[in-house]
N, C-alpha and C positions, 0 to 999 in steps of 0.2 A: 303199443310199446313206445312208439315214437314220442306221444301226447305224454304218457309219464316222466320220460326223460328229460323231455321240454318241460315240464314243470320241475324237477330235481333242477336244473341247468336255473331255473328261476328263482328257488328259494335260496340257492346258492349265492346267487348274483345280490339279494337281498341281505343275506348275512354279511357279504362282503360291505354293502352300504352300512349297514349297522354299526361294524366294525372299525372301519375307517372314522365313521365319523367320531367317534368313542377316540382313537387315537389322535384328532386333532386339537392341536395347542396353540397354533396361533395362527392367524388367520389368513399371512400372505403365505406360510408355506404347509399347506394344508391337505398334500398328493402322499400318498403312501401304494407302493407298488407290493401287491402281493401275489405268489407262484402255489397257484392251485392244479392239483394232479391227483385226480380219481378216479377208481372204478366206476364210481356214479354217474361220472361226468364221461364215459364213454372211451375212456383210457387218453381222452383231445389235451394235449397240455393247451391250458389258458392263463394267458399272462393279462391281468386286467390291471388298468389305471382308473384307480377311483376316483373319479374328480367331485369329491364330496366335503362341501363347505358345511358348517357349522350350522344344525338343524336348526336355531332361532332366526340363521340370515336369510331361511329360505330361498339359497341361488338354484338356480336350474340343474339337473346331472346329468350329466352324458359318459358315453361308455365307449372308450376305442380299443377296442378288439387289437390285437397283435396280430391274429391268425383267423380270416376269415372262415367259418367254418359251411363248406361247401358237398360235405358228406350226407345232410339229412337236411330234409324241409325245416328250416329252422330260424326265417325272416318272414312277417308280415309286412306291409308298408306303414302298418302304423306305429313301428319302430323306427320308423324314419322321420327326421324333420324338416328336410330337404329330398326332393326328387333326383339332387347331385347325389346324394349318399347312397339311395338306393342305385342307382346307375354303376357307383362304385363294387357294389357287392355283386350285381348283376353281370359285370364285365369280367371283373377277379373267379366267377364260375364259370363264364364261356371259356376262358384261357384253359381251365381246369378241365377243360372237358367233361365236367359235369352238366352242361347246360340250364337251362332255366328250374333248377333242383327247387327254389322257392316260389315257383309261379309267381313271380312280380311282375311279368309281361304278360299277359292274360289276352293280347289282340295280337302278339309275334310280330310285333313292328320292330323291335329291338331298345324299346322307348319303355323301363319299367317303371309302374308306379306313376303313371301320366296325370293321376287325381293329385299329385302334390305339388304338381307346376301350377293349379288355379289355387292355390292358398295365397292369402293375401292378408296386408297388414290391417288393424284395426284403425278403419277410415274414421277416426279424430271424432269418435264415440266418447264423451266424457263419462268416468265412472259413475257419478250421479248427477241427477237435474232437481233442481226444485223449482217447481209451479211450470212447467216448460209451456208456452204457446206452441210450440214447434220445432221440432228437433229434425237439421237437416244436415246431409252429409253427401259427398262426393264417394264412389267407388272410380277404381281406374280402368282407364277406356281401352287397355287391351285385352280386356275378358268382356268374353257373353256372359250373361246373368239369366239362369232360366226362372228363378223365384228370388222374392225374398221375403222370409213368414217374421210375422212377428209372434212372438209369446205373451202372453200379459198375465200378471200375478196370478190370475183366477184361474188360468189353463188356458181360458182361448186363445185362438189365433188370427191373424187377420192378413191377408196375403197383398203385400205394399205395390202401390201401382210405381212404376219408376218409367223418366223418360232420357234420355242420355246420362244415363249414371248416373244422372241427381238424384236423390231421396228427398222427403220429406214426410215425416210423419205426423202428422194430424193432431189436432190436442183432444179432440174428440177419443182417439185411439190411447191417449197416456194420461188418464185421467184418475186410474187407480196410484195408490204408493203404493211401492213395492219394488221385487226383479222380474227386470224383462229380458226377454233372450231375442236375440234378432239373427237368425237363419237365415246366410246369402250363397246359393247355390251358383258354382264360375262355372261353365262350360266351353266348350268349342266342338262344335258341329251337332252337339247332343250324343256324342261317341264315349266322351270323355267328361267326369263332373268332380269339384268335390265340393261339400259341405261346409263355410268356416261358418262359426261360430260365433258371435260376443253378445256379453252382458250389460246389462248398467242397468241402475236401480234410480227410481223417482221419489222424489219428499214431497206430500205436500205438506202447507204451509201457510196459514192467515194470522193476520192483524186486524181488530176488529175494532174501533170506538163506538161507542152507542151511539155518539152524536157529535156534530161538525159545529158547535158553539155552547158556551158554557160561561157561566159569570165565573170572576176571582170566589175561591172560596170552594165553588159546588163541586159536587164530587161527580168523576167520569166513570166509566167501567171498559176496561180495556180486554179485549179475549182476544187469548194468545194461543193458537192449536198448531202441530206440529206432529206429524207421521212418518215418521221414519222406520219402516220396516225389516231394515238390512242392516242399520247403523243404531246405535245406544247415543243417548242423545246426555252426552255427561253433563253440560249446565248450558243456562239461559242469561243473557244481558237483555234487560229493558230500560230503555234511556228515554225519559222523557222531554228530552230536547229543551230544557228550561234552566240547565247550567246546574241541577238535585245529582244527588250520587246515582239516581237511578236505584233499579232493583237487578240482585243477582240469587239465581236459586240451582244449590245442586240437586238434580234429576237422571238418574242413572236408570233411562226407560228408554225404548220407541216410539212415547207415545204420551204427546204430552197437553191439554186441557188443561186452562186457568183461565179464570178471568181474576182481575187486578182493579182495584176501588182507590183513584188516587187524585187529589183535587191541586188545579194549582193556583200559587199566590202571588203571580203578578202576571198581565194581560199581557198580549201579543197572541202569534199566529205559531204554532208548535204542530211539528212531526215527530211523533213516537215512533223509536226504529227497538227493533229484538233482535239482538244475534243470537247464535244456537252453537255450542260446537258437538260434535262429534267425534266418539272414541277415533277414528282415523285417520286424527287430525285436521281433519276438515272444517269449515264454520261458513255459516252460510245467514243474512241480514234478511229480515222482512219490515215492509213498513205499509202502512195504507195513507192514509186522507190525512190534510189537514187540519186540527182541530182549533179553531178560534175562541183567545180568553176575551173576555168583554170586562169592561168595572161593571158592576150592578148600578152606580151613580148613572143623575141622568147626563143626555148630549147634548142639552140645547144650550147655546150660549147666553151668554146675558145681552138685554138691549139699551142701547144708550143712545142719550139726547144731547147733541150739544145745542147749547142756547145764546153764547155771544161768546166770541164776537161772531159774524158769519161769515159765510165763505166767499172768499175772494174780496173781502171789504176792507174799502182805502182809509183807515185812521189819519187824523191828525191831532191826538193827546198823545201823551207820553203816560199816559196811566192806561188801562185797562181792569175792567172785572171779567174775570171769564166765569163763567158757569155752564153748570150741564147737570143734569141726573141719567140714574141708571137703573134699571129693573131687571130681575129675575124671578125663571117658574119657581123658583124654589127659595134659594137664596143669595145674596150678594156676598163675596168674602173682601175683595179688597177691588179700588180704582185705581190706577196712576194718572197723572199728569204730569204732561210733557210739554217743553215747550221749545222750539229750536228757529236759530235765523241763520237766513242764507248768506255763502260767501259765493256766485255765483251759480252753481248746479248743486253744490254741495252742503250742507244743512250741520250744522254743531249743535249739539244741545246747550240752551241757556240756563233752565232750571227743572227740576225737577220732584213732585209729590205725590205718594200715598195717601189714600182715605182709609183707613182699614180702623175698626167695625165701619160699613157704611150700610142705609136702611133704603128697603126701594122708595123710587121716586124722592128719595129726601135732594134737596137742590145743592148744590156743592158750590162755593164761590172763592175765586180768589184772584187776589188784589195782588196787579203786577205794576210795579211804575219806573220810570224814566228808562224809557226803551227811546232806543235810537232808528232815525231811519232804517226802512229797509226793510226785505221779506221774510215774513215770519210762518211757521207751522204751527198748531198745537194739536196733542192727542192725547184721547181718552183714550185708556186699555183697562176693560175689567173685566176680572173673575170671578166667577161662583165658587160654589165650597165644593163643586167637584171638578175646577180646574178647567172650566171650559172658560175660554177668551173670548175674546172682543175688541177691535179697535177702529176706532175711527178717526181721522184728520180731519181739520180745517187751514185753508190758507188766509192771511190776511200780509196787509201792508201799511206799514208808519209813513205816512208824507205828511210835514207839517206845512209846507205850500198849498196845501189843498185846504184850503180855505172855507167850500162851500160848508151854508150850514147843514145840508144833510148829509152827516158823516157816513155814510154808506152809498156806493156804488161798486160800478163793475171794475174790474180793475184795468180791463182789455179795452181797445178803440174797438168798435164793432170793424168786423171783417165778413166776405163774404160766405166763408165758412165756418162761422160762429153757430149758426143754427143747426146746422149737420152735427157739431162738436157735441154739443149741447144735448141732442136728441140720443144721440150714440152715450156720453154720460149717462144720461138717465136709464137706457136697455141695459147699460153693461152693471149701474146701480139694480136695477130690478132685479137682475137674475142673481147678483151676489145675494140679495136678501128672500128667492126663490130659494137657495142652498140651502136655506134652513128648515126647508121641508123637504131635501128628497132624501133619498134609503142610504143606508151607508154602503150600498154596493155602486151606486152614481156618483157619491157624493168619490169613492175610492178610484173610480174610472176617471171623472175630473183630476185628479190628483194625479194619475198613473200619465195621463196627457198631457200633464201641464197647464192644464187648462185655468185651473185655480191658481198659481202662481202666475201665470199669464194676463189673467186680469187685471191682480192689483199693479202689476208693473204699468197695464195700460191705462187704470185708473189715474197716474202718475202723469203717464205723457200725454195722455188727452188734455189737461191742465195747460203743461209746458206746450202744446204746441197752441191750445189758444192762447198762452200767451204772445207766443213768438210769432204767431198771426196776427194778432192785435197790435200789438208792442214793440218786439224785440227784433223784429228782424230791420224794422224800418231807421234801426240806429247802425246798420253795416254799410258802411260807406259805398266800398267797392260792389260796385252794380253789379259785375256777374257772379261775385261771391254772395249776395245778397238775393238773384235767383237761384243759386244753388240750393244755398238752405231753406227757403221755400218749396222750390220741388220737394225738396227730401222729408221736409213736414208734411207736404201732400201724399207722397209717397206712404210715407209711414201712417198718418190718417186711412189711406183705403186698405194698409195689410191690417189696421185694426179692427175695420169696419166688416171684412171678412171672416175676423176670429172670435167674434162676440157672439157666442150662441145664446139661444131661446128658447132653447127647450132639450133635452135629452132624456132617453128611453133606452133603459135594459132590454135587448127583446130575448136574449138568450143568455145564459151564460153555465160553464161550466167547469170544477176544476175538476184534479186524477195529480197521484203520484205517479212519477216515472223513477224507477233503478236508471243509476246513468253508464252502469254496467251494462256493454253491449259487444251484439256479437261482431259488430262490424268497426271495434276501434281500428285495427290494422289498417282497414282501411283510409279509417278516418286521419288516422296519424300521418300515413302516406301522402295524403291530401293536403297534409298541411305543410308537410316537409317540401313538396316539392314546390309550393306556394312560395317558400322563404329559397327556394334555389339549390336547397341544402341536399347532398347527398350522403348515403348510407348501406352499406349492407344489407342484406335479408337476417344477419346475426345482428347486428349494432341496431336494426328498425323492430326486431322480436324485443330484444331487450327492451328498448323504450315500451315498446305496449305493454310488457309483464309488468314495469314499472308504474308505467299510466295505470291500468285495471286495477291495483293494488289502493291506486291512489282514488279510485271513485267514492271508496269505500268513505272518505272524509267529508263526502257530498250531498244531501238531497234534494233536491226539485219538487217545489210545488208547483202545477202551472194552474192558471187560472185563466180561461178564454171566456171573454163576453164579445158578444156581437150587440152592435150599439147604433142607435138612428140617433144623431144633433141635428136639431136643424139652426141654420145662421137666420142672420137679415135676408140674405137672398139666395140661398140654397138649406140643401140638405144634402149630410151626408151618412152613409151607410159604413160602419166598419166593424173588422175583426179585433179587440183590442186582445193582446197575448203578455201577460205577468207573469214571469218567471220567477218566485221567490226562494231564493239561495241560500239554505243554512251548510257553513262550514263547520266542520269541528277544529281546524286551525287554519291562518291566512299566511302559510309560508308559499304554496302556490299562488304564482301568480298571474297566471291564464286560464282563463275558459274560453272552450270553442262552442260556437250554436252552429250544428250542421242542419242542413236542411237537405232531404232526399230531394231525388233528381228530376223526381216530377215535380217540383214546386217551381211554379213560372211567375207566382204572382210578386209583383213589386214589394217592398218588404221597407219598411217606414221604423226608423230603430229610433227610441226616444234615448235608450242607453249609447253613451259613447262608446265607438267598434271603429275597430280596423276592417274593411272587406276586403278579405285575399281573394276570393271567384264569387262567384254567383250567388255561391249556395252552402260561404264558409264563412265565417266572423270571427274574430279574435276580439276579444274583451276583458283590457285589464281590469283584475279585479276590484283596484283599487277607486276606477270608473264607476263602479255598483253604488246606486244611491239607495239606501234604504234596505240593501243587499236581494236587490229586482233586477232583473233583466225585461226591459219591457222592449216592445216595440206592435207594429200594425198594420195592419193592409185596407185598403180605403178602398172594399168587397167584403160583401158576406162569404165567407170560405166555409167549407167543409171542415170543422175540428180534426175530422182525424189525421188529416193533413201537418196538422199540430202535433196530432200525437208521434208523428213518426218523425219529427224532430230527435234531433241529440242536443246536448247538453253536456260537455266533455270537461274535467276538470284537467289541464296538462302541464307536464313540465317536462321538460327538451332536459335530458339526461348527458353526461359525457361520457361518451361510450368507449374513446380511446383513452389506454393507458395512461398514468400520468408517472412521470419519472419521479422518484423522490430519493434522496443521497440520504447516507448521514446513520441509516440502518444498522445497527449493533444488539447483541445476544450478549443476556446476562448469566453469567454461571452464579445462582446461589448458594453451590458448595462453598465458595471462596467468600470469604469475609469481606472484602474489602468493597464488591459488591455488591451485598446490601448496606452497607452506606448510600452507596451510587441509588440505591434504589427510593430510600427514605428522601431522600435528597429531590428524588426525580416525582416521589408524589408532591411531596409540598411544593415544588413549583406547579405541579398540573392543579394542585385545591386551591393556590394563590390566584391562576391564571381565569380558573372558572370563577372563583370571586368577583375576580376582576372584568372579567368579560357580562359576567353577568350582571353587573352593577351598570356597565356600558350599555348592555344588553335593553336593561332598564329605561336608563335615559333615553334609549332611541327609540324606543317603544311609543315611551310616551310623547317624544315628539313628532313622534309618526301617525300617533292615533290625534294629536293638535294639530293637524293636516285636515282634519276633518271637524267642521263650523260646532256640529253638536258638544262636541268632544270637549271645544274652546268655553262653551257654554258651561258644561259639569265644573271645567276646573272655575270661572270665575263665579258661577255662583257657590262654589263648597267656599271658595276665597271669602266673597261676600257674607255668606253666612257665619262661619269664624270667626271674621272681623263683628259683625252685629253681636254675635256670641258674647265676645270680650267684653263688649261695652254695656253687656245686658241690655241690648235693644232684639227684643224674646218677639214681637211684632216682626219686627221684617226678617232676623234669622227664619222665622218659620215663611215668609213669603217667599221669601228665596230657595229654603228647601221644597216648596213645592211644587215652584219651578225647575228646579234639579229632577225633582221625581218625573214632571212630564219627559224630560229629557233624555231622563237613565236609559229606557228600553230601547231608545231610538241608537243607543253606542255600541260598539261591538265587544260580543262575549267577552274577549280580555278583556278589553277597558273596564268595563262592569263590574269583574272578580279584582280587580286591582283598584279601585276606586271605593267597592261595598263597606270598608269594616269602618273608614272614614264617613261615606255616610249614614251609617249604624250609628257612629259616635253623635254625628248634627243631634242626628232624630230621639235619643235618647234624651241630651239637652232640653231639647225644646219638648219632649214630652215631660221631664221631671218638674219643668219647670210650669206648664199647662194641668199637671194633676195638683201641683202643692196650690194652683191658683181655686183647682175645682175642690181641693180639701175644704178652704176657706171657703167657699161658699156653700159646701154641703153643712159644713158644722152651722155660720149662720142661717143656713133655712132648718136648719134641725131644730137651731134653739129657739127659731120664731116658730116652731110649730106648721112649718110651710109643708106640708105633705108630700104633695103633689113633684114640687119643686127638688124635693129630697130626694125621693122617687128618680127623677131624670139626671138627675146629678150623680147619684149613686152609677147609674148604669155608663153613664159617660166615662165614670173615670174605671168602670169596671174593663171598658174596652182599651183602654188607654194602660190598665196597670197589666197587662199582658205581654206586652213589647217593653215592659220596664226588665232591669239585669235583676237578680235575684238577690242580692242586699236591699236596694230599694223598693223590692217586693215587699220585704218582710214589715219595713220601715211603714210602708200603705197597709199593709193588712193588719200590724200592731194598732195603726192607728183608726181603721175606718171600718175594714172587715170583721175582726174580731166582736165588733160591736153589735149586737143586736138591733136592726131598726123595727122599733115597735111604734107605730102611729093604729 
């Protein structure tokens, strides 16, 4: 009889829910008190307070009783959500003299319902993971824990080892998608237990490229899998990291398979990243490996011979023939010659020519005359037709007191370390002309060390200090200023004699994507705040990290670790080299932090400019990044993964205090006179965005003219324009193709801000290179030249593709349309 009534007493309670929420109309005053009185209900007046929010808001309901009812067994504990509340009801019956009428004291300690004093809140379980290495969490250390079971999609279980309330679970263990349930039993003495509960569900999630290099042109295949079994996976972003709109597909599944066939059109080193989102508002980034565009053109540069004057040789004419030739595997496209005289340290250009068509080995001569005293340079720089350089200098000298008749000698008094200079030239010459046989993975490690820029500067000053050996120092009066600068030549002599290597060997190397989303920003942020002195709240330091985390998202990390043997003149050495390379999706951040975990002891050699706040933190303006690399080294073979557990933090120090602002005013758009006010108030805000954005402009680009490349684009698009005008179609296109090596080296805005201008060059100079191959297709067509027809047709086939579609039509009226019949 009891059991029926408790359920009458239940459906009741249910209609009442029903009801109420049916009468709610707005949402803050949403309490309807209603007065039920029935036979059914045991003749009990119950007065209940529905606190029944609007069934879409899904809030919690609870039920407060007016009138404890202590007549019939009529409370469980897990009616209770608190062991306070039961206590409540438990107290309100002994008063009653009804005693423990609901058995919620079950040991007569006086303590009911003692299993809802171990519930506990859910220990910082996120609702979902995707790809987890390990999922670990803190419980609180005033409960004993007698188990804690995990559930896994399939059913099983597996019962988690735990030692001072840390968890960790295992990836081995979370290896399926799906829900898992995690079961933590709190006790105390094993008298007393309860059960809580929580969920979370796992995604997996790959990115896949067939392959980690690929020519311009060729097609990759990209596989994009995604399992989501808890969550409807509404669409996908794939961003091929190349500045393309990328690909977007809606997918309203859990489960989602594709692979993607997509080729790209200009080289460099590219991370494909997928975001995903989900019906529950959630979105979550995958990305894998680096994929490397290559040109299909070859790498080797061209070789060049100078032939007179020679180096270091004392003239005394005022005329000069210089000559030189030059050869390539392939082909030759153009030479310059240079030619510049010294105002002390400093060199001016005197004159300056192009040889363009030029043929291998053909001899190039030209007639310079009435030069003046004084030290001279001159350089050959040539290109092949796929943009590989070359250059070479010679020194000489105008003295017309020098009389003898053998117009060639040394230029320097012999010194006692002439031989040493000498010897050291020729190693530090041999191995620049070794360069052109190693990999381009040595050839990238030079590069990444400095080592190739390091040469040519010391190619330089091994010259100047024989001279200032020979020469130059013995014209400084002042004796102990005249030992000075000899030490400092000697000095500088043995740091060069140290840094001329001889040989270098890859013996390792390896790269890996890193998310620079981690679990331990807080940390990190902490770390670095308190490095700068700076204090904060536990609310004002969460804020920065939600803000930070959010911002990873604009980041990815390729690292590339080679472990490298050089050997010098008189050693060898052994190292770790570490290349960071850093694509943004925009550069308004202007910090990155390289954290290094706390076992890292090893000395730490940064080729990139960094502030070091401790040990094992760095700060690095971004605007520091050359090439947009983080490099640096340890001079030891290390263990990579020591790398791997690097961070790579993108940051910005937020204002976390209020900022006071005046001036605040509410428009009523009832009133007329108001929206005037209002019309008034956009056009100044569309004026100011104009205006700012035009400012915006300018500083942009003088910001991105901060950087040498950048100086480069704007004078050669200058230079070609200028040749444009004057229909010199020859060097416009040399310059554009110097522009072109230069393009990929600038950053993604500059590039998108610079394109359509150089769209315009190249159009030019291609309309202008097909109406030249028009002319020569028609006369080998009408000499019956076959052959000739044949190669000509195809050249401007590839050329009439990048033409705008009027000048299409203009070639294909004239050339296409036509039938070649030979």
């Amino acid at each position: 009889m009891i059991k029926i009534q408790k359920k009458r007493i239940l459906v009741s309670a249910i209609l009442i829910m029903i009801i109420s929420s049916f009468l709610i109309v707005n949402e803050d005053n949403w309490g309807k008190e209603v007065n039920i009185k029935s036979e059914e209900h045991l003749k009990i007046p119950l007065l209940t307070y529905a606190d029944v929010p609007p069934i879409f808001l899904h809030k919690k309901i609870n039920y407060f009783y007016e009138e404890i009812n202590c007549t019939i067994d009529y409370y469980n504990c897990d009616n209770f959500t608190t062991q306070t509340e039961s206590q409540e009801v438990f107290d309100n019956c002994i008063e009653q003299e009804k005693g423990d009428i609901h058995f919620l004291d079950l040991d007569n300690d006086s303590i009911p319902c003692e299993e809802l004093i171990f519930k506990i809140e859910n220990p910082n379980l996120q609702e979902i993971y995707l790809n987890p290495e390990k999922i670990e969490f803190s419980l609180p250390s005033k409960y004993n824990y007698s188990f804690i079971k995990l559930t896994q999609p399939n059913n099983n279980t597996e019962n988690l080892n735990f030692t001072n309330n840390n968890i960790a679970i295992e990836k081995s263990k979370i290896t399926q998608a799906g829900k898992y349930s995690l079961k933590i039993n709190t006790t105390e003495n094993n008298t007393h237990f309860f059960i809580n509960q929580f969920n979370f569900s796992i995604i997996s999630a790959s990115l896949i490229i067939n392959t980690t290099k690929a020519n311009i042109g060729e097609t990759i295949k990209i596989g994009i899998t995604i399992n989501s079994p808890e969550n409807n996976i509404l669409f996908y972003d794939l961003d091929y990291d190349d500045g393309s709109s990328g690909k977007t597909e809606i997918i309203y599944n859990n489960l989602i398979t594709k692979t993607i066939s997509y080729s790209y059109s200009i080289k460099g080193d590219f991370v494909p990243i997928s975001t995903f989102f989900l019906n529950n508002n959630k979105n979550f980034t995958i990305t894998n490996q680096t994929i490397k565009i290559i040109s299909n053109k070859d790498a080797i540069s061209p070789e060049i011979e100078q032939i007179y004057p020679l180096n270091n040789e004392i003239i005394n004419k005022a005329s000069i023939n210089f000559s030189y030739k030059a050869n390539d595997s392939i082909k030759l496209d153009n030479c310059t010659y240079e030619l510049y005289k010294y105002e002390g340290s400093i060199g001016y250009e005197e004159y300056t020519t192009t040889k363009k068509p030029i043929e291998n080995n053909e001899l190039i001569e030209i007639q310079m005359i009435d030069f003046n005293e004084g030290n001279y340079s001159w350089y050959i720089i040539c290109y092949d037709n796929s943009s590989n350089e070359l250059t070479k200098k010679r020194d000489f000298k105008i003295d017309f007191l020098n009389n003898s008749t053998n117009q060639t000698k040394l230029q320097n008094v012999s010194h006692d370390k002439e031989e040493e200079i000498n010897e050291l030239t020729k190693n530090l010459e041999d191995f620049l002309i070794k360069m052109n046989s190693l990999s381009l993975e040595e050839l990238d490690a030079l590069n990444d060390l400095g080592i190739t820029s390091n040469l040519k500067y010391y190619q330089k000053r091994l010259i100047q200090i024989n001279q200032d050996l020979g020469n130059n120092i013995k014209f400084i009066t002042d004796s102990q200023l005249r030992e000075k600068r000899k030490q400092e030549s000697l000095n500088e002599l043995e740091t060069i004699k140290k840094d001329i290597p001889q040989n270098i060997k890859i013996i390792d190397s390896n790269e890996f994507v890193k998310n620079s989303i981690t679990n331990s920003l807080t940390e990190i942020i902490q770390k670095y705040l308190n490095s700068k002195n700076e204090e904060f709240t536990k609310k004002e330091i969460k804020k920065i990290t939600e803000s930070n985390y959010n911002l990873q998202k604009k980041m990815t990390i390729s690292t590339k670790i080679k472990q490298i043997e050089i050997d010098y003149l008189n050693s060898t050495k052994k190292i770790t080299l570490i290349t960071k390379e850093i694509k943004l999706k925009d550069r308004q951040t202007e910090i990155i932090l390289e954290v290094f975990p706390e076992n890292f002891k090893n000395q730490i050699e940064f080729i990139t400019k960094n502030e070091n706040l401790n040990n094992n933190l760095y700060e690095i303006d971004v605007k520091n990044l050359e090439n947009d690399k983080i490099i640096y080294y340890i001079e030891e073979l290390i263990d990579e993964n020591l790398i791997k557990d690097t961070e790579t933090i993108l940051f910005e120090e937020l204002q976390t205090q209020p900022i006071g602002i005046t001036g605040f005013f509410l428009l009523d758009l009832n009133e007329k006179k108001n929206i005037y006010y209002l019309f008034g108030l956009l056009f100044i805000i569309i004026f100011l965005i104009y205006f700012i954005s035009k400012i915006y402009k300018n500083y942009k680009i003088k910001e991105w003219k901060k950087e040498e490349n950048v100086v480069k684009c704007f004078k050669f698009i200058k230079e070609s324009k200028k040749a444009l005008e004057r229909k010199d179609f020859s060097t416009a296109k040399e310059k554009y193709h110097k522009l072109k090596e230069i393009y990929p080296l600038i950053s993604k805005d500059c590039q998108k801000y610079l394109y359509e201008t150089i769209q315009k060059i190249r159009i030019k100079i291609d309309k202008k290179e097909i109406s030249q191959l028009i002319k020569e297709y028609e006369e080998a067509k009408s000499s019956n030249r076959k052959e000739d027809s044949i190669i000509i047709y195809k050249n401007i086939q590839k050329i009439y593709t990048n033409l705008p579609k009027k000048y299409q039509e203009k070639v294909y009226n004239k050339i296409f349309k036509e039938d070649l019949d030979f």
